[in-house]
C-alpha positions in Angstrom: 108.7 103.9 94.5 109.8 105.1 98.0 110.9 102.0 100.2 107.5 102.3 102.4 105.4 101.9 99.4 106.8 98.9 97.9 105.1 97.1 100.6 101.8 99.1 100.3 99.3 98.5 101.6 100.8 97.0 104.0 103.7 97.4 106.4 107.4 96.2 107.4 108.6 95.7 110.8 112.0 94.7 111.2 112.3 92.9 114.3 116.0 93.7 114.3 117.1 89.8 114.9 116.9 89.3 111.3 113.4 88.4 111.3 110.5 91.2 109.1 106.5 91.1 109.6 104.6 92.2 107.1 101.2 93.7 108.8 98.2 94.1 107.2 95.0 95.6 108.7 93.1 97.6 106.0 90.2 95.4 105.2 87.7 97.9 104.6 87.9 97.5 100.6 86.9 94.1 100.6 83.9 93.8 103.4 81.2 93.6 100.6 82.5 91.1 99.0 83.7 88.8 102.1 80.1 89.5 103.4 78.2 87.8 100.3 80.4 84.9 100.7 79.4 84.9 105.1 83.5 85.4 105.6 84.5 87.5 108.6 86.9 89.2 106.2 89.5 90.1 109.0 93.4 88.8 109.9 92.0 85.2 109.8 90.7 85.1 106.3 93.6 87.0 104.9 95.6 84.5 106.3 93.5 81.8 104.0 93.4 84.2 101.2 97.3 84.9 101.3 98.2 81.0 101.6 95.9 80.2 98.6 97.8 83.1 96.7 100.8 82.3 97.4 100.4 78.1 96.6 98.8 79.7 93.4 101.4 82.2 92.2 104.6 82.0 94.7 104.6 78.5 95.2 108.9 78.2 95.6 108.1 81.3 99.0 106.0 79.2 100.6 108.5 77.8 103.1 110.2 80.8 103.7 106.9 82.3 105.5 104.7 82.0 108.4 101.3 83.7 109.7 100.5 85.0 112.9 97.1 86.6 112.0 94.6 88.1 114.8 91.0 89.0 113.8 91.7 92.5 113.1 95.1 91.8 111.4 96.9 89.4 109.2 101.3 88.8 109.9 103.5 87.0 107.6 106.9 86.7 109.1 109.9 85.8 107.0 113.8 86.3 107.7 113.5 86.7 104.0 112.7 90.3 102.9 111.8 90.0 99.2 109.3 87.1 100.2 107.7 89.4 102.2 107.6 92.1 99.2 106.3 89.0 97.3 103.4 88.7 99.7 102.9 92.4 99.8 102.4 92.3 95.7 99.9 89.5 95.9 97.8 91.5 98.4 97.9 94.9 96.5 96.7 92.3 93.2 94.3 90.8 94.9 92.9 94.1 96.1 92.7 95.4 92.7 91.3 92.4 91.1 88.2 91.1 92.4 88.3 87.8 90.3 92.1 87.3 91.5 90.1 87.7 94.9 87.4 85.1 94.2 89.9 82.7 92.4 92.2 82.9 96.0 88.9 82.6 98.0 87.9 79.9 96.0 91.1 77.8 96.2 92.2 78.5 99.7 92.0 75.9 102.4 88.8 75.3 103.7 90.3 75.0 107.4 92.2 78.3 107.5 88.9 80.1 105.5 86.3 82.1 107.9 
C-alpha cells in the first residue's frame, strides 16, 4: 500500500516540528445513518465517534492524541505517527462496518456526541 493510502481516507500533515494531523472531512458515507440517530454527522461527532473507538479498541493511544475537530472536519494530532495510522484504521473500520459504527456511537461520551 502506497504511503498516502495507509492513512485513507484520511490524510497526514506533517507539521515539520515533529508534530502529524490526521484530517478527516469525507462524511458523506455516513449522513443516513447519523441523520436517524438526529447527529450532525460532521468534525464534531467524529471527534465523539473516534474517542469512543479508540477507549474501545486502542485504549494504550489514548494519551498520545488530541482533537481539534471543526464542523466540517475532525483533527487528531499526535507527535506519534503510528497512533495516528492507528486512528486512521479505526475510521476506515468503522466506515466499513456499520455495527462497529453504532457500537462507537453508542459508547461514545454523551458530551463530545452531536
Amino acid at each position: 500500500m502506497p504511503a498516502n493510502d495507509e492513512f485513507a481516507p484520511c490524510s497526514l500533515i506533517d507539521h515539520e516540528d515533529g508534530a502529524f494531523s490526521l484530517i478527516f472531512t469525507d462524511f458523506d458515507s455516513t449522513e443516513e445513518i447519523f441523520a436517524e440517530q438526529e447527529l450532525d454527522g460532521g468534525g464534531y461527532t467524529w471527534h465523539a465517534i473516534v474517542d469512543s473507538l479508540v477507549k474501545m479498541k486502542t485504549p494504550k493511544i489514548a494519551r498520545l492524541l488530541d482533537y481539534d475537530p471543526e464542523a466540517g472536519m475532525f483533527a487528531a494530532i499526535s507527535r506519534d505517527r503510528d497512533s495516528l495510522k492507528q486512528v486512521a484504521v479505526l475510521i476506515r473500520n468503522a466506515l466499513k462496518d456499520r455495527e462497529l459504527l453504532q457500537l462507537a456511537i453508542d459508547n461514545a461520551d454523551p458530551e463530545l456526541l452531536e
